[in-house]
N, C-alpha and C positions, 0 to 999 in steps of 0.2 A: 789236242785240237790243232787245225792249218789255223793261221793265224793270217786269215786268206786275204784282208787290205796289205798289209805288211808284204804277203809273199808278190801279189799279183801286181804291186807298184816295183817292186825289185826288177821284175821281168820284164815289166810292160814296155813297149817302146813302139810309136805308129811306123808304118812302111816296111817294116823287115823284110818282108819278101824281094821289095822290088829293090833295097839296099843290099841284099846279098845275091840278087843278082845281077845287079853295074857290079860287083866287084867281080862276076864272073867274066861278064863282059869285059873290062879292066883287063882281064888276062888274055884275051884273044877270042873267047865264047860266043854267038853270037845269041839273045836270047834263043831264038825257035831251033838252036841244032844243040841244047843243054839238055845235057839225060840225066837218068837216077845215079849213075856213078857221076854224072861233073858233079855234082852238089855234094860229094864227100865230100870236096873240100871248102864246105860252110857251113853244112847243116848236123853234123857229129860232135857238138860241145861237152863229150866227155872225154876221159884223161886216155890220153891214146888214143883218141878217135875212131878214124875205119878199123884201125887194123882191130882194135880193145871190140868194137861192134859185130865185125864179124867173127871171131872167134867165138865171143859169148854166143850168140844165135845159134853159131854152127853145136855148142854145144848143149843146145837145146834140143833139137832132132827134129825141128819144124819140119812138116809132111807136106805136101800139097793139100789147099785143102782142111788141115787145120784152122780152129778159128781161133786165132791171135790176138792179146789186147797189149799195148803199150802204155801203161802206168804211167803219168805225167812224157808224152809222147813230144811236147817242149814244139820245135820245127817241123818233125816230123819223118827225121834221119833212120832212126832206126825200125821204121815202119816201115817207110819206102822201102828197107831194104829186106824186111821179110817180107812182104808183100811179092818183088821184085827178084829173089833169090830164091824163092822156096814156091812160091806161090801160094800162098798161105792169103786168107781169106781175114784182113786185119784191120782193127778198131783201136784208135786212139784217145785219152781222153787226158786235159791239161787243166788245170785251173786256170791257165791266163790267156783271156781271148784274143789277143794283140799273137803269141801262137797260137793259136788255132785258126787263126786266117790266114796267118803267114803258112801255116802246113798246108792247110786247102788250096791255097795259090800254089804254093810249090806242087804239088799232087797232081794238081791241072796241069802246070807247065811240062810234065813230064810223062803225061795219059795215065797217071795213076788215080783218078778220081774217085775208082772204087775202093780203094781206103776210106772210111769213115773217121771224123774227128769229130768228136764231142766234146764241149768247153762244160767243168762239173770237178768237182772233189773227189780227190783218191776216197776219202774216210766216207763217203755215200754214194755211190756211184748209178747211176742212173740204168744200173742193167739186171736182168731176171737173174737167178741166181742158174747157179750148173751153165752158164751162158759160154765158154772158152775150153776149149782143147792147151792153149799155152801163155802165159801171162807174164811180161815182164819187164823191170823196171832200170833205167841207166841214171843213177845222181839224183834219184827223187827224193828218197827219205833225210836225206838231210836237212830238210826244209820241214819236215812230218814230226812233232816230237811225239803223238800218239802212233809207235811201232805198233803196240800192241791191237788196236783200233785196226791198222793199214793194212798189216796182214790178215787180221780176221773177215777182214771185205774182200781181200783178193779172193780166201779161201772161199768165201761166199758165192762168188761168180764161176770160179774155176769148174770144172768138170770132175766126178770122183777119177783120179788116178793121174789128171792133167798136170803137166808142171809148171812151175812159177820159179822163173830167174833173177837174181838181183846182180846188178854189178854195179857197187855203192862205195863211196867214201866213208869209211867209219873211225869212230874214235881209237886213238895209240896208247898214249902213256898216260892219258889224264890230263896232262899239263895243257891249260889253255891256250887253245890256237893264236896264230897271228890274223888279223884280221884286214882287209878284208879279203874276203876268199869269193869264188865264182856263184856260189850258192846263198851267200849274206854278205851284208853290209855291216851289222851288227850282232854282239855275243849272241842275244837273245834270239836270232832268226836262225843261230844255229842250232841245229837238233842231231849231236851224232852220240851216238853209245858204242859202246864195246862192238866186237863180232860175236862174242859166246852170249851180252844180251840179245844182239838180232835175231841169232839163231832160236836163242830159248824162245823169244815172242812168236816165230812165225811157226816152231815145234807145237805150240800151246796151240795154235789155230787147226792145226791138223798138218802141216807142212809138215814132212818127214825129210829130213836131208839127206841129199846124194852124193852132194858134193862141195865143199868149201875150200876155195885155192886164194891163199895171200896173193895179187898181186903187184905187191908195194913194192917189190924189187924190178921190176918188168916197167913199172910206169916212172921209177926214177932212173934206167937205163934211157928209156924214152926221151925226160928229160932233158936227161944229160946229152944224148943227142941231138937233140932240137937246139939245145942252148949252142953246141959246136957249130951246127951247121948255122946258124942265125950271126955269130960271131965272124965264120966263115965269108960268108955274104957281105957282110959290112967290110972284111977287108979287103975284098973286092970290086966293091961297089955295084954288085948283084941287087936287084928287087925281091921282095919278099914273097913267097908264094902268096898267091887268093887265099884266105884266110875271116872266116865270120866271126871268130870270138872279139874281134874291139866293138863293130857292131851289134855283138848282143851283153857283153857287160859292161858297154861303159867307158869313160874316158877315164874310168878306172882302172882299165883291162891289166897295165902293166903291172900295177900291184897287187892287183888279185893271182895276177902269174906268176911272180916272184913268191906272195906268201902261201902258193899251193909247192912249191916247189921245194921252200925251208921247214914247212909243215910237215913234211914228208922225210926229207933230209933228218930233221929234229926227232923222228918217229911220234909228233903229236897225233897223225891222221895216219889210218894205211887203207889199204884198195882192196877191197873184196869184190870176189865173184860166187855164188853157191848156185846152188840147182837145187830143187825141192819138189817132190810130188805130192798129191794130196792123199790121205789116207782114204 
């Protein structure tokens, strides 16, 4: 089960929309000339960001036209950009309403309104079944300790033959993470498993796998780049690009960066991405 007070006070936060965008403003932006690409850089809170977003998308095979759902769709980044990329006909849906306003405001600000955002539970989902041509999730099931439950609802909705993406954080060695991390505050709000359990749970639901690619190497390349060019900057006395991750975890944010960073380092946590269609 989502352990849904727990998750949706983690997330919660008033104003996000219009705090991530004075920090756009901040940079030179003025609100009314920000498009679907400015807001890469605030509304992509997973590991790698655009670059990690579009690649996964791209390798989904979004058509024009397909009807798209974003699994915990968070801001609203990665909908905006199959919407926006593909033309894909896309629905979002998040448990924490504090995002789902903030994504509906963003949507607007950038004439994307025909995105739909639903605030509702991955594990129930408020849609007919066979409802989606392509379904998929960035950073959500770590929060989900019911995999088994999450997949069997995506399969629910999906269309017989449609595919379902996940580009997730999953468990490494065993050894308990460092906490806190971007997804919890505490052990218990963590929920990550193996990849060969992911795999088996969303096999059992009817997902057949296409394709599963570590990419634990690629996001601590990433890292380590971000870390030089950030080091870089300070010895410069350069400003820091626009950037929304302090605004949405916290006055936490730096420890939560550092212990995704040594998680990773440690091989406690690694980076998946798979592809799956339905039988």
């Amino acid at each position: 089960m989502v352990d849904l007070p727990d998750v949706t006070a983690h997330y919660s936060s008033d104003g996000l929309a219009d705090r991530l965008i004075a920090i756009l403003e901040a940079s030179g932006i003025s609100r009314g000339n920000i498009t679907e690409a400015d807001l890469h850089a605030v509304d992509q809170m997973h590991l790698r960001g655009r670059m990690a977003a579009t690649e996964f998308l791209d390798s989904l095979d979004i058509k024009a036209g397909d009807k798209v759902l974003d699994v915990g769709c968070g801001l609203g980044g990665p909908a905006r950009m199959a919407a926006s990329r593909y033309g894909a006909d896309v629905t979002g849906i998040d448990l924490t309403e504090a995002f789902c306003d903030s994504a509906r405001q963003l949507n607007a600000l950038v004439g994307l309104e025909r995105i739909r955002i639903e605030q509702g539970d991955a594990l129930a989902m408020p849609f007919p079944d066979n409802s989606f041509d392509v379904i998929f999730t960035l950073h959500v099931a770590m929060n989900i300790a019911d995999k088994a439950g999450l997949y069997r609802e995506i399969a629910r909705v999906l269309k017989p033959g449609g595919r379902f993406g996940l580009y997730d954080v999953v468990a490494g060695s065993g050894e308990p993470i460092h906490m806190p991390v971007p997804w919890a505050s505490l052990p218990e709000h963590s929920h990550l498993i193996p990849v060969d359990a992911v795999e088996a749970a969303a096999n059992a639901a009817g997902l057949a796998t296409e394709l599963s690619e570590d990419q634990s190497a690629l996001v601590e390349a990433y890292l380590d780049d971000q870390r030089a060019a950030r080091q870089a900057r300070t010895e410069k006395g350069e400003p820091e690009p626009p950037t929304g991750a302090p605004v949405i975890m916290g006055e936490s944010f730096a420890r939560k960066q550092k212990h995704i960073y040594r998680n990773l380092k440690e091989g406690r946590i690694a980076v998946r991405l798979a592809i799956f269609r339905l039988n």
